[in-house]
N, CA, C and O atoms as a Tinker XYZ file with bonds, in Angstrom:
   532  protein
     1  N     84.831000   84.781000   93.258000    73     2
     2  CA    84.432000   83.998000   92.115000    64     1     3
     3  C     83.411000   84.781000   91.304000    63     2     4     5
     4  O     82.402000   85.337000   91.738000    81     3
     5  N     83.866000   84.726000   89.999000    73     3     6
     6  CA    82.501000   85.535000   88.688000    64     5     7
     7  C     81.442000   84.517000   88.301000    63     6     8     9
     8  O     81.853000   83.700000   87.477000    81     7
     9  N     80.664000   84.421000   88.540000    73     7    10
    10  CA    79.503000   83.537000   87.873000    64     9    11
    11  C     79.361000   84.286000   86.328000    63    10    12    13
    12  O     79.095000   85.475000   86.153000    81    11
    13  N     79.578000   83.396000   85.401000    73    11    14
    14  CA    79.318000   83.581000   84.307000    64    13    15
    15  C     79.144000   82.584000   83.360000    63    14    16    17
    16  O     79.517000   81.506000   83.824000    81    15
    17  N     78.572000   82.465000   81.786000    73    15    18
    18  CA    77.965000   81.439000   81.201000    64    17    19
    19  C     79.474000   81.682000   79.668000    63    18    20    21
    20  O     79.716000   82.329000   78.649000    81    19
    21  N     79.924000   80.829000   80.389000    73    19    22
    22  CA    81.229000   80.966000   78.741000    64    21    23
    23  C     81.253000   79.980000   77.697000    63    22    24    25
    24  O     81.810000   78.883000   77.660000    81    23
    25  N     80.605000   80.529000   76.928000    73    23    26
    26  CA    80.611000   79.629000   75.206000    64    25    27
    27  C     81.716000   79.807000   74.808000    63    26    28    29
    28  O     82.442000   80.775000   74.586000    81    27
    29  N     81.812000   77.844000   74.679000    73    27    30
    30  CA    83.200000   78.303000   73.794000    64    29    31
    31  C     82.792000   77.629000   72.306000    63    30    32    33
    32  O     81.912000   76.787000   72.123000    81    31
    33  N     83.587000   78.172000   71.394000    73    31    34
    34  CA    83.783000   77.808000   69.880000    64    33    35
    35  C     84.702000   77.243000   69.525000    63    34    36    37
    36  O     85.794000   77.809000   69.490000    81    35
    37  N     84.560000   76.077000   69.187000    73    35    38
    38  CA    86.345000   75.793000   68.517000    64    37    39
    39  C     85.498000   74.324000   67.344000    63    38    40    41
    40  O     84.686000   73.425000   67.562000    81    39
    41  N     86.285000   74.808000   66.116000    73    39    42
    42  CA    85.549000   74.050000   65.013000    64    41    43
    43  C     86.265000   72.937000   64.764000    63    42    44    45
    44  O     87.111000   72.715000   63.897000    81    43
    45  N     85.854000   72.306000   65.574000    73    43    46
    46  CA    86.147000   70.877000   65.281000    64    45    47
    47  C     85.196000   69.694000   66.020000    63    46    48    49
    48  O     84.559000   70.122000   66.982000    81    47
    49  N     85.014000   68.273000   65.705000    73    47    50
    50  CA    83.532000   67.707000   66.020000    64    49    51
    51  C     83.467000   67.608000   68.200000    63    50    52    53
    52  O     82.646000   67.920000   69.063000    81    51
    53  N     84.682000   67.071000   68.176000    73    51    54
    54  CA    84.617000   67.061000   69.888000    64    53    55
    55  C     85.705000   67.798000   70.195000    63    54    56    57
    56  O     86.677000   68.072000   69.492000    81    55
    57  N     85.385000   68.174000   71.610000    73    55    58
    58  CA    86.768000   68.889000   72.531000    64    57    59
    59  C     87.083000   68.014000   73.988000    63    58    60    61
    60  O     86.510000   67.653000   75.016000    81    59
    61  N     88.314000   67.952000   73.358000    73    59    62
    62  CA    89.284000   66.934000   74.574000    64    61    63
    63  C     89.104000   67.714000   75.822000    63    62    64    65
    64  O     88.905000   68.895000   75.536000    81    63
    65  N     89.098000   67.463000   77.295000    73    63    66
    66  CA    90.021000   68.143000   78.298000    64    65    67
    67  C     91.058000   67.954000   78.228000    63    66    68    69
    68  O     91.477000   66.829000   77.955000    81    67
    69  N     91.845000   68.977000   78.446000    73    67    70
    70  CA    93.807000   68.712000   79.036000    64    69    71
    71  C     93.914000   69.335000   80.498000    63    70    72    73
    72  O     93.436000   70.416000   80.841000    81    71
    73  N     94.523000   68.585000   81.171000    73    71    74
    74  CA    94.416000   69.036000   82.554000    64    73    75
    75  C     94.642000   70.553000   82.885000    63    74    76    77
    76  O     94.023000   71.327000   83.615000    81    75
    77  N     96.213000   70.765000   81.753000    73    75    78
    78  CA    97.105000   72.429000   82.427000    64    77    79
    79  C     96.703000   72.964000   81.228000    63    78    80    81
    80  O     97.581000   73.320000   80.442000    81    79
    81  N     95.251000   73.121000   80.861000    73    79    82
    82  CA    95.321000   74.232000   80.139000    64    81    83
    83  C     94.013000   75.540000   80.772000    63    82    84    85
    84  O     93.841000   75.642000   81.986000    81    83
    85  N     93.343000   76.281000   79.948000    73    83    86
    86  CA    92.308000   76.679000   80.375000    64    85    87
    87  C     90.796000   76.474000   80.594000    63    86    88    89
    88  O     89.937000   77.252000   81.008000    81    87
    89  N     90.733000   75.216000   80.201000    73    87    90
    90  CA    89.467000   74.766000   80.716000    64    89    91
    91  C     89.291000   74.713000   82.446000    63    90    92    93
    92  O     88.336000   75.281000   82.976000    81    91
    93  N     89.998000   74.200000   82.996000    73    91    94
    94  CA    89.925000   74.562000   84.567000    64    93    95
    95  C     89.397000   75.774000   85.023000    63    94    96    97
    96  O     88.435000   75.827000   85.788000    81    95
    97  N     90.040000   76.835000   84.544000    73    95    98
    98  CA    90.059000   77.906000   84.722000    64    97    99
    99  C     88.404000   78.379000   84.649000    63    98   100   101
   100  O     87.538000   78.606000   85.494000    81    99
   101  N     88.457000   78.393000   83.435000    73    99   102
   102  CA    87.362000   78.656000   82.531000    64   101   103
   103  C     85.723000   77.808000   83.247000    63   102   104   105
   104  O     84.584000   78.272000   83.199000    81   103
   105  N     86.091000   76.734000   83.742000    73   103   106
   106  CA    85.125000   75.925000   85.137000    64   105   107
   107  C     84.590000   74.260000   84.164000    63   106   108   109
   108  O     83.616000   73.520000   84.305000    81   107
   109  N     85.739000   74.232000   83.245000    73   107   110
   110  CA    85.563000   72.895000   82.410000    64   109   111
   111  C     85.869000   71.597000   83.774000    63   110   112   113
   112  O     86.757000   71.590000   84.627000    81   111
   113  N     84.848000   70.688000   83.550000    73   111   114
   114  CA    85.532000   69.483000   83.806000    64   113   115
   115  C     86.005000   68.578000   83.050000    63   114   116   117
   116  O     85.865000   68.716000   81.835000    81   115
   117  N     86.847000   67.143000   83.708000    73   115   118
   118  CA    87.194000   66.673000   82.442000    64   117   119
   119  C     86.210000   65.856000   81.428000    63   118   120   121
   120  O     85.437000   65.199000   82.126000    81   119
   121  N     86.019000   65.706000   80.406000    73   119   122
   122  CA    85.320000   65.090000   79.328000    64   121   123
   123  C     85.584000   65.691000   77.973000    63   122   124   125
   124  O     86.365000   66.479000   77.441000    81   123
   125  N     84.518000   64.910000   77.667000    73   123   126
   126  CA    84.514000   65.367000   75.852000    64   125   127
   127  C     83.335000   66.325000   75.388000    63   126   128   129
   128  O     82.149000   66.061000   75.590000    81   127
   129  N     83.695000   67.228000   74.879000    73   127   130
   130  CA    82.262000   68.586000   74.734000    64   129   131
   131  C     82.323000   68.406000   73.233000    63   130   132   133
   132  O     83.229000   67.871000   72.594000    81   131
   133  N     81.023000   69.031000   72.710000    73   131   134
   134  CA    80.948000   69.357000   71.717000    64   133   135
   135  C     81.407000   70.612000   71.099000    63   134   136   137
   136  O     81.785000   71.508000   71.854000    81   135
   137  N     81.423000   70.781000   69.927000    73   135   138
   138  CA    81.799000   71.808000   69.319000    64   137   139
   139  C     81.000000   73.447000   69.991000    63   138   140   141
   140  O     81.529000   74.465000   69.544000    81   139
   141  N     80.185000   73.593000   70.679000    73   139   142
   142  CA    79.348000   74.378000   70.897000    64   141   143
   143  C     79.207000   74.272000   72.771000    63   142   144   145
   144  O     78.079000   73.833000   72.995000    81   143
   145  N     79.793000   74.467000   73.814000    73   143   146
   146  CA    78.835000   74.052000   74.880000    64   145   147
   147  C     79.475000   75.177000   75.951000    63   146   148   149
   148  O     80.524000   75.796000   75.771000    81   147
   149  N     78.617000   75.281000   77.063000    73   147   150
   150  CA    78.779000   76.065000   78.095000    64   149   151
   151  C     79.246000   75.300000   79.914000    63   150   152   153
   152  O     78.746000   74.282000   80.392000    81   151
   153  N     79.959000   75.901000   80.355000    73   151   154
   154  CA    80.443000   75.439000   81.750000    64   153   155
   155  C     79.341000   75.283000   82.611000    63   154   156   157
   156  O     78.425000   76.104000   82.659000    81   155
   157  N     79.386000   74.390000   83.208000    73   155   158
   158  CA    78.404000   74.474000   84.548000    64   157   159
   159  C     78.717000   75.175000   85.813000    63   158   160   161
   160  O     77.942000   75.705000   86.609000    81   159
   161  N     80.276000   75.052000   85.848000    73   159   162
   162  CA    80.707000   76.237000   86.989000    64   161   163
   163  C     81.120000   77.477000   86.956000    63   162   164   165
   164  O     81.305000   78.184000   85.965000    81   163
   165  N     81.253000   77.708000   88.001000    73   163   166
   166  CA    81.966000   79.004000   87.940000    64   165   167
   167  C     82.855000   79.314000   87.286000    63   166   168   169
   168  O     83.391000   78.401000   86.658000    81   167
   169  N     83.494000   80.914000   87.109000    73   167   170
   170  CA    84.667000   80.602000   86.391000    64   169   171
   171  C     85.599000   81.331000   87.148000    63   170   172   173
   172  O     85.492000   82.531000   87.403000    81   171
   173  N     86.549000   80.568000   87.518000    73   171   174
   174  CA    88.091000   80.888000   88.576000    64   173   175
   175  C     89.332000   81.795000   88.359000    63   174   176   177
   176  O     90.474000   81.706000   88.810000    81   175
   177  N     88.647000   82.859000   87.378000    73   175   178
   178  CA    90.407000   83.622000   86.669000    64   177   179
   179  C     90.921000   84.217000   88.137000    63   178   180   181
   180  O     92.112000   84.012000   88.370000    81   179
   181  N     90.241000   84.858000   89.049000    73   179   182
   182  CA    90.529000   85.364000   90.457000    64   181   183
   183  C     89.841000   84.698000   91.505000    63   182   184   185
   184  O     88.684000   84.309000   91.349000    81   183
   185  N     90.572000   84.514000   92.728000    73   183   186
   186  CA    89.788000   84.310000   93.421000    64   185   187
   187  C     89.814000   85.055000   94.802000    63   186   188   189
   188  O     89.072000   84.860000   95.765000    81   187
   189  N     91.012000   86.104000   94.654000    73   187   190
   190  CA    91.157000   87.254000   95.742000    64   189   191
   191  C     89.773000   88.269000   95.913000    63   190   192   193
   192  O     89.210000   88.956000   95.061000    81   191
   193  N     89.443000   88.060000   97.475000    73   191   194
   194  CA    88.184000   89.031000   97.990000    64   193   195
   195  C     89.036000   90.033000   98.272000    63   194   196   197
   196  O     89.023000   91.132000   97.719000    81   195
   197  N     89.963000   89.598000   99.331000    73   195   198
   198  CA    90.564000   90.905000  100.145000    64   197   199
   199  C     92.213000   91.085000  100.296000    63   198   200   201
   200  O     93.115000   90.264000  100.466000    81   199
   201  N     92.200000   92.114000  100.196000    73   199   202
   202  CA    93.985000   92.181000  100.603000    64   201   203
   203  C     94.149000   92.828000  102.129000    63   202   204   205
   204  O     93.712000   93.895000  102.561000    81   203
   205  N     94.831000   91.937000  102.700000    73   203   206
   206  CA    95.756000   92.173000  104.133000    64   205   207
   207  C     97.326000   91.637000  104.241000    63   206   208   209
   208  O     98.089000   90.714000  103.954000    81   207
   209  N     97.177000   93.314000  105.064000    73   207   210
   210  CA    98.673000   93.674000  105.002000    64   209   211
   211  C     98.869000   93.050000  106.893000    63   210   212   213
   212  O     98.176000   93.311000  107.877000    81   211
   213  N     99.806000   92.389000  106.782000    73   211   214
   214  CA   100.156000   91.331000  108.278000    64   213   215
   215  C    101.379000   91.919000  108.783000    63   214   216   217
   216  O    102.330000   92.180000  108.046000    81   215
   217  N    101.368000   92.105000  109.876000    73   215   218
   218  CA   102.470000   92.511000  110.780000    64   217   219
   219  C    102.557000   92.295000  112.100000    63   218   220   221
   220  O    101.821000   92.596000  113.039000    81   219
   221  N    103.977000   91.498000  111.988000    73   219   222
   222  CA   104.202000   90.735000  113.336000    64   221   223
   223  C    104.400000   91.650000  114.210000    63   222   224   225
   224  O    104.475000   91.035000  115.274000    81   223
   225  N    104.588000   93.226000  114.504000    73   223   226
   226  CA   104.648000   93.548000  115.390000    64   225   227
   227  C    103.231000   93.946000  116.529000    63   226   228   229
   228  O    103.390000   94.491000  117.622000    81   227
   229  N    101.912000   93.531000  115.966000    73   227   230
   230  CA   100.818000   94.152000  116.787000    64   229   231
   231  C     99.965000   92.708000  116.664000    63   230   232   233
   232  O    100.182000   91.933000  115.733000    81   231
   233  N     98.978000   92.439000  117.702000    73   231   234
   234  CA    98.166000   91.929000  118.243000    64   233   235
   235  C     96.950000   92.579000  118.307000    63   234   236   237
   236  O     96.681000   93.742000  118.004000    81   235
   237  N     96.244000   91.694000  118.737000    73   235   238
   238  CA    94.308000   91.516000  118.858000    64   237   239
   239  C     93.212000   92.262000  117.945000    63   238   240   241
   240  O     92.334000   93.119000  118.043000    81   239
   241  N     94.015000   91.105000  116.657000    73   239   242
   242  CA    92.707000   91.100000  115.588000    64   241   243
   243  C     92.098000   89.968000  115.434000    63   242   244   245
   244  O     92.578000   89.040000  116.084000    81   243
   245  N     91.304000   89.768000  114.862000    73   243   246
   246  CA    90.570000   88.647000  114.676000    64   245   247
   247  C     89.853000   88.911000  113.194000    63   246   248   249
   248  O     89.294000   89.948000  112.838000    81   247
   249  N     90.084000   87.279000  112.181000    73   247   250
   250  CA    89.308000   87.648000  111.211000    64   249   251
   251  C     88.797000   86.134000  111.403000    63   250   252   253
   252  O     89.362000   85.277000  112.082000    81   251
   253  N     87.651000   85.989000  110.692000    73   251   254
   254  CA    87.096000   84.777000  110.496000    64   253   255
   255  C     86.548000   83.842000  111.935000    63   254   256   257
   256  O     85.955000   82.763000  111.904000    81   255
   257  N     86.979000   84.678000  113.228000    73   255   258
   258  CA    86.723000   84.302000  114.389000    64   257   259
   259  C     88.022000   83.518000  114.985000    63   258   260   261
   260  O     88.017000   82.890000  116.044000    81   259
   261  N     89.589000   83.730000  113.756000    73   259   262
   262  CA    90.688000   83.148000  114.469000    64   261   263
   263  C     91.726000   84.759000  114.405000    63   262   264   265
   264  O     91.963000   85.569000  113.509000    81   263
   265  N     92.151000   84.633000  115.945000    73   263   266
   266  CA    93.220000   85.389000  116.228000    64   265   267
   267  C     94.525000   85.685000  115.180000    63   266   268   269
   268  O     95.523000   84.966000  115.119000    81   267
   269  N     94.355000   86.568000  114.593000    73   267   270
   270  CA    95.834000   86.886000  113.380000    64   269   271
   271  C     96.393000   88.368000  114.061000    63   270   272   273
   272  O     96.190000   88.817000  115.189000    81   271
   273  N     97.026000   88.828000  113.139000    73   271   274
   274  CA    98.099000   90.100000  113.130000    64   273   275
   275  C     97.947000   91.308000  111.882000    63   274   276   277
   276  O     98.756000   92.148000  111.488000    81   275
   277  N     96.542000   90.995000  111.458000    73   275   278
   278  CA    95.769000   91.908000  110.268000    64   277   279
   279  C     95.890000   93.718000  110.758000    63   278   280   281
   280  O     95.110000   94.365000  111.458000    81   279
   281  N     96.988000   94.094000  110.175000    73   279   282
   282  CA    97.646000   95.223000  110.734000    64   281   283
   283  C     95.688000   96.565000  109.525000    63   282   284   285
   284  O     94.915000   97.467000  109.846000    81   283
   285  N     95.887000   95.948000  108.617000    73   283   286
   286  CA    94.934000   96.989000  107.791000    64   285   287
   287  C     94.435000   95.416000  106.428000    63   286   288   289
   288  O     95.090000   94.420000  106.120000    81   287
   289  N     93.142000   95.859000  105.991000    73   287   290
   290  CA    92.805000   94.879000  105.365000    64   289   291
   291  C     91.666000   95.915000  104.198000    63   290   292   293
   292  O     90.990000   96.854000  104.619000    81   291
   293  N     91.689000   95.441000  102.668000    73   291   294
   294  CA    90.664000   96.003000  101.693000    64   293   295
   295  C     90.197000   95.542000  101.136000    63   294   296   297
   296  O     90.570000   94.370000  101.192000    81   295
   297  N     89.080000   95.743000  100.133000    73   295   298
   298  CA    88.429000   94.410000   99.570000    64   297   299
   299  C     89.297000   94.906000   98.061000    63   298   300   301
   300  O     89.605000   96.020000   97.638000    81   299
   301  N     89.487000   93.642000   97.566000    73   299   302
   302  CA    90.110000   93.333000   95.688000    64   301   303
   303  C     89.250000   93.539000   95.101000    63   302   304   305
   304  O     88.101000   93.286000   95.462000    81   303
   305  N     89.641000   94.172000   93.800000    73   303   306
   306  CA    88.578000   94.427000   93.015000    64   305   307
   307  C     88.287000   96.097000   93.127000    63   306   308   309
   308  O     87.623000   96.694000   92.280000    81   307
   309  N     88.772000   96.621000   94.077000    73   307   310
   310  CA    88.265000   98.365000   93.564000    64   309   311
   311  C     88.945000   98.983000   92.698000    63   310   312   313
   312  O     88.716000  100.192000   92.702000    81   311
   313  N     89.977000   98.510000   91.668000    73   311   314
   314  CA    90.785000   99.549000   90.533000    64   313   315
   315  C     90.393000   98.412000   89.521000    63   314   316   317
   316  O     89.746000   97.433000   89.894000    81   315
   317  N     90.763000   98.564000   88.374000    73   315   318
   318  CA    90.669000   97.592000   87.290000    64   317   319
   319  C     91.816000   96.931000   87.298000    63   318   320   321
   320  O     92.347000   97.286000   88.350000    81   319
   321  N     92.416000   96.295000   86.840000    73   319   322
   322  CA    93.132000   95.502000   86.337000    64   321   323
   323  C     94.628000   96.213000   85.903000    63   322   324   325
   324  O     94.690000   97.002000   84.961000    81   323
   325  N     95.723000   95.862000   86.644000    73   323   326
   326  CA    96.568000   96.961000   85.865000    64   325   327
   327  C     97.192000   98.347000   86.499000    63   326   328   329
   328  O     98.221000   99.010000   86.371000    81   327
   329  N     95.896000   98.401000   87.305000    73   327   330
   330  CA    96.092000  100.542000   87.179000    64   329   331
   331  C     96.529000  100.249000   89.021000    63   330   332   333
   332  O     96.255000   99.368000   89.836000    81   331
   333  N     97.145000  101.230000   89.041000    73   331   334
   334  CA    97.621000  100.815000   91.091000    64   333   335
   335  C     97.030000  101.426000   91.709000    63   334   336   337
   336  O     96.501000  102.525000   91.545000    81   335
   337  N     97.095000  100.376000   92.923000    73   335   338
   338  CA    96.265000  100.257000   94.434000    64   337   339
   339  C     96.235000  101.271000   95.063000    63   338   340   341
   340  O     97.056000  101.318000   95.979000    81   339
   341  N     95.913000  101.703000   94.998000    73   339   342
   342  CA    95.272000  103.613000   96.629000    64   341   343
   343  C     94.609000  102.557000   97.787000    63   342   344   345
   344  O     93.777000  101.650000   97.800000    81   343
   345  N     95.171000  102.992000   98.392000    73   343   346
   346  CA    94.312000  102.943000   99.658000    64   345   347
   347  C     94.359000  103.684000  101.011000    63   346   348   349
   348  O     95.442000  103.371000  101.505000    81   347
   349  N     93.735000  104.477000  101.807000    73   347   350
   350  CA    94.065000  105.210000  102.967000    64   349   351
   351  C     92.940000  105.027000  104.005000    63   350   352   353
   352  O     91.738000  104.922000  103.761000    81   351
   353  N     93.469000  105.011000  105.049000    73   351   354
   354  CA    92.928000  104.747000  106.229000    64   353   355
   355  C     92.249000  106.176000  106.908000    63   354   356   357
   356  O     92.835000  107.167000  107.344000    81   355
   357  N     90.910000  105.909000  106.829000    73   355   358
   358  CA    90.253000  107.106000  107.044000    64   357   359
   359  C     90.072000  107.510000  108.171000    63   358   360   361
   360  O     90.004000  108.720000  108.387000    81   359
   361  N     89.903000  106.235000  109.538000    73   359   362
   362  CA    90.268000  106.467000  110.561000    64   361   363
   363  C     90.906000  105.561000  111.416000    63   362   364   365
   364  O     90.321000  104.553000  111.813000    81   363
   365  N     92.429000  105.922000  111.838000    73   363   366
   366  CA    93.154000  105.058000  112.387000    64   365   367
   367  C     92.681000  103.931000  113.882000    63   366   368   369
   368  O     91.833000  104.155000  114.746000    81   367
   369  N     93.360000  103.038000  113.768000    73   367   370
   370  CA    92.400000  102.424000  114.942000    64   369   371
   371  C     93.969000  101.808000  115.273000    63   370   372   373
   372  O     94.534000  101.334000  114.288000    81   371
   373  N     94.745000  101.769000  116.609000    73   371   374
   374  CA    95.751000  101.634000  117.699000    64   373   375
   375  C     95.771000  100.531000  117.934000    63   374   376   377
   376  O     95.124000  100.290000  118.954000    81   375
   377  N     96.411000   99.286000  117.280000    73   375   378
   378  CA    96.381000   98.299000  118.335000    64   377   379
   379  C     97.515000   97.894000  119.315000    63   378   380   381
   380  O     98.663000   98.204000  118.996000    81   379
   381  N     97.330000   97.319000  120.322000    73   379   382
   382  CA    98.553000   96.510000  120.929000    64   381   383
   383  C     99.884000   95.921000  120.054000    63   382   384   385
   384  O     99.795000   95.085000  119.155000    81   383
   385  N    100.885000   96.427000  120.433000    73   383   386
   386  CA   102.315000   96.575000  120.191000    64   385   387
   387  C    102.801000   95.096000  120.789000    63   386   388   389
   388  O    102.671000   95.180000  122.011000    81   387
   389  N    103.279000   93.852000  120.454000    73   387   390
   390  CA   103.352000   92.773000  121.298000    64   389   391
   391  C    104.823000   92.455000  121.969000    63   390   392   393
   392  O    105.182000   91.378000  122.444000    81   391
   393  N    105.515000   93.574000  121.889000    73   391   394
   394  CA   106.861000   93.121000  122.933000    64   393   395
   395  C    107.331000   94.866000  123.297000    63   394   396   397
   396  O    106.834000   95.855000  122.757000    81   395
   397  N    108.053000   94.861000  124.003000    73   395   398
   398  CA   108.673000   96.237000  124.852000    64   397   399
   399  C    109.685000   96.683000  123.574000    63   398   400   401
   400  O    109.416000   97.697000  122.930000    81   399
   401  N    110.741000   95.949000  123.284000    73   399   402
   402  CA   111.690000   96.538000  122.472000    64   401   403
   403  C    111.391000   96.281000  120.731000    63   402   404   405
   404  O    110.969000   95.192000  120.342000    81   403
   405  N    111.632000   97.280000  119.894000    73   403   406
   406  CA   111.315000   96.661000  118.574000    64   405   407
   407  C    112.858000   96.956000  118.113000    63   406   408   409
   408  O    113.616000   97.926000  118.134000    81   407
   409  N    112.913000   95.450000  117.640000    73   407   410
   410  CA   114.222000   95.239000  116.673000    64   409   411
   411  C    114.407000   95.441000  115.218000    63   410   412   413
   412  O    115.227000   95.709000  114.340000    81   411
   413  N    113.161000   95.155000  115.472000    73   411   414
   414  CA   112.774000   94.569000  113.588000    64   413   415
   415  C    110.624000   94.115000  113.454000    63   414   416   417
   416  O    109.850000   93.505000  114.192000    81   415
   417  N    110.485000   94.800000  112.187000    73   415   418
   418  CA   109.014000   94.852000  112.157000    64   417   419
   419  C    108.810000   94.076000  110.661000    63   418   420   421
   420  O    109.040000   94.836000  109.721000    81   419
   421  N    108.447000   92.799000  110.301000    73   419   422
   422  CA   107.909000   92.023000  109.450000    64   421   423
   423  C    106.887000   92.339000  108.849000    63   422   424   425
   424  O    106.162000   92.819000  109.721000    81   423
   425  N    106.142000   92.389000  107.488000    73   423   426
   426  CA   105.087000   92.459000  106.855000    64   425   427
   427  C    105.143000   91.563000  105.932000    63   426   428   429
   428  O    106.184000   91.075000  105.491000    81   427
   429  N    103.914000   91.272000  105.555000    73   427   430
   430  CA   103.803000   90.400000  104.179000    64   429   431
   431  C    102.027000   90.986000  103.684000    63   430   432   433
   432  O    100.970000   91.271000  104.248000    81   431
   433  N    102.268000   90.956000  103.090000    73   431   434
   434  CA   100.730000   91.471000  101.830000    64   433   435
   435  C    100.275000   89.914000  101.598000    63   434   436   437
   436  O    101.016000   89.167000  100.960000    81   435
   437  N     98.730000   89.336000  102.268000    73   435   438
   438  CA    98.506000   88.017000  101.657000    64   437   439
   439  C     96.706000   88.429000  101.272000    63   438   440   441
   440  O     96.144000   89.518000  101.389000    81   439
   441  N     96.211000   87.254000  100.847000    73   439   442
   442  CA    95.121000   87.611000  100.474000    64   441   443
   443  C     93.939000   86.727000  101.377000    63   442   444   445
   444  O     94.498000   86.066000  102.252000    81   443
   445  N     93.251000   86.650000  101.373000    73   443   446
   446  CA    91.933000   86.319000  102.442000    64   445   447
   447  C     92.091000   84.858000  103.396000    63   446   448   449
   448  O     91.674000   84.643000  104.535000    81   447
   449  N     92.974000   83.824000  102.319000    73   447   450
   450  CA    93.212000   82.841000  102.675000    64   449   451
   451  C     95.205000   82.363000  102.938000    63   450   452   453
   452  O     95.856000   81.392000  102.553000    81   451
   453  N     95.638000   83.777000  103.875000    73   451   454
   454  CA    96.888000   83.784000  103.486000    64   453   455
   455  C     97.397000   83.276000  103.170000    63   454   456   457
   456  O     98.012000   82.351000  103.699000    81   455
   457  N     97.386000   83.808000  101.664000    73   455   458
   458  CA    98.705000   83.196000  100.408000    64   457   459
   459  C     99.130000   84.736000  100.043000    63   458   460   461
   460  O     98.558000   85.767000   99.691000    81   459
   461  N    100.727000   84.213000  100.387000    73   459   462
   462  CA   100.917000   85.702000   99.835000    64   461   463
   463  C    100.793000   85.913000   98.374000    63   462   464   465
   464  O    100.637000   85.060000   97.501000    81   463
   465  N    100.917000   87.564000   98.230000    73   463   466
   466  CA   100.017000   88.105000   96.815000    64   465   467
   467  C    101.784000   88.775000   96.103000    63   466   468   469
   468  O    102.692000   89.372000   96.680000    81   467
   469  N    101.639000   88.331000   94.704000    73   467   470
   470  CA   102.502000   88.702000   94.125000    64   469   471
   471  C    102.514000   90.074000   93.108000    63   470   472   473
   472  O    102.159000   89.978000   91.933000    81   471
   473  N    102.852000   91.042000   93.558000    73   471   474
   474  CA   102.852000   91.890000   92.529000    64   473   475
   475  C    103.777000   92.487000   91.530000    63   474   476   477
   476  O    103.860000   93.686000   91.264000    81   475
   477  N    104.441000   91.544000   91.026000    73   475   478
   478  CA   104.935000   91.352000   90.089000    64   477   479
   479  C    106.424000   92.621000   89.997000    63   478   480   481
   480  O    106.791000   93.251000   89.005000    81   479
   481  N    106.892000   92.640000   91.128000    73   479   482
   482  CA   108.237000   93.773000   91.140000    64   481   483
   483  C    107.658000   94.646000   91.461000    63   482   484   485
   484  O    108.309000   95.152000   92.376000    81   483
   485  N    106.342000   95.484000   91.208000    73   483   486
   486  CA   106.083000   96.680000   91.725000    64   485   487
   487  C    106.356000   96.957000   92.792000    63   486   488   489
   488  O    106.446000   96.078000   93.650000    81   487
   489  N    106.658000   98.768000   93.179000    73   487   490
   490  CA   106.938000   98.735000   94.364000    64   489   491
   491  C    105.886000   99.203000   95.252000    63   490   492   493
   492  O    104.992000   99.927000   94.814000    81   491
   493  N    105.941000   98.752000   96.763000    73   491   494
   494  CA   104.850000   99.133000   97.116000    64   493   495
   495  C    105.261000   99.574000   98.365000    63   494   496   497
   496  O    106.341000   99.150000   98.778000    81   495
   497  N    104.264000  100.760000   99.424000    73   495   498
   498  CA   104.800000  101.368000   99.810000    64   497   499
   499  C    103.273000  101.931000  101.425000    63   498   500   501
   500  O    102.050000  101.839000  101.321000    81   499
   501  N    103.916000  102.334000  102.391000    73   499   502
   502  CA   102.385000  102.109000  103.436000    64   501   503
   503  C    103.237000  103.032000  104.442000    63   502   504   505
   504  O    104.460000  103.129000  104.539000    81   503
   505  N    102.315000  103.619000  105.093000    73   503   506
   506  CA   103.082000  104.340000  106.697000    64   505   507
   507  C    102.918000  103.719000  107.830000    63   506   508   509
   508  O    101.709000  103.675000  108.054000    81   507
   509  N    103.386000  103.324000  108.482000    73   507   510
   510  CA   103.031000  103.167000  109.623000    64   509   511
   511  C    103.019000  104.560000  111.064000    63   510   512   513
   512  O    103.677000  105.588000  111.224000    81   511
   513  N    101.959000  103.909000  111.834000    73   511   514
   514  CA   102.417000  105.185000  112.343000    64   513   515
   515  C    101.713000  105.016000  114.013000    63   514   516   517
   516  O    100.536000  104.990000  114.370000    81   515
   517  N    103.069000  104.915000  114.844000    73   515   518
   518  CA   103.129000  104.552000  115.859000    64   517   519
   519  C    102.975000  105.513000  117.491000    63   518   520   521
   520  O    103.407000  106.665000  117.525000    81   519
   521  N    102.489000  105.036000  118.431000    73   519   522
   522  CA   102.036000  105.989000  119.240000    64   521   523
   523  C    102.372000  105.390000  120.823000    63   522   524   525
   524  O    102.190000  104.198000  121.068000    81   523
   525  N    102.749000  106.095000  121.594000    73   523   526
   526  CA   103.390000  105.223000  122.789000    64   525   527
   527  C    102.090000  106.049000  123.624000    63   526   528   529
   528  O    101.635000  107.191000  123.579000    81   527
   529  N    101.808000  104.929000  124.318000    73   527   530
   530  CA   100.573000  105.602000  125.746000    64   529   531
   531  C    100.929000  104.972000  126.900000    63   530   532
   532  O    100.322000  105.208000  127.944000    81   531
């Protein structure tokens, strides 16, 4: 969340709320404003901290103090807007593999509160890289 103070302008004597527009966003509640006024809340255009990449094939992570499958995880917000994601793992860390045979290995990209994250067709692309002991 951005804490910020957003004036809005719009010349006319009062301003309606409408539920689906951008006042929500923007941290309007519903009422009637004047021509001149500022939000009391926050304002919600993002609300992604972190991106994690999930994969059902490995075990014993823990985020938030509940047991998940957080194969690699980064914080949102390090490129601008637009420009694509880098990310590399500077030093690998091994976890537990959770069955003997692999058939098939699942991922999904979600964000802090897994919902998965849409990136709009781009393609995206990661190594895995596996080690038998």
């Amino acid at each position: 969340m951005t804490t910020a103070r957003i004036d809005i302008f719009i010349f006319s004597k009062n301003v309606k709320f409408y539920p689906r527009t951008l006042s929500k966003v923007l941290g309007f509640t519903k009422g009637n404003y004047i021509a001149s006024c500022s939000s009391n809340n926050c304002v919600s255009i993002s609300n992604i901290t972190s991106i994690n990449l999930i994969c059902d094939l490995i075990e014993g992570t823990y985020q938030d103090g509940k047991r998940n499958n957080c194969l690699y995880n980064f914080p949102y917000g390090s490129v601008l807007h637009g420009y694509r994601i880098v990310s590399f793992v500077n030093s690998p860390i091994y976890l537990p593999v959770n069955r003997k045979t692999i058939n098939s290995i699942r991922f999904k990209i979600v964000d802090q509160e897994n919902n998965l994250l849409d990136f709009n067709g781009e393609n995206i692309s990661f190594a895995l890289h596996l080690k038998q002991v």
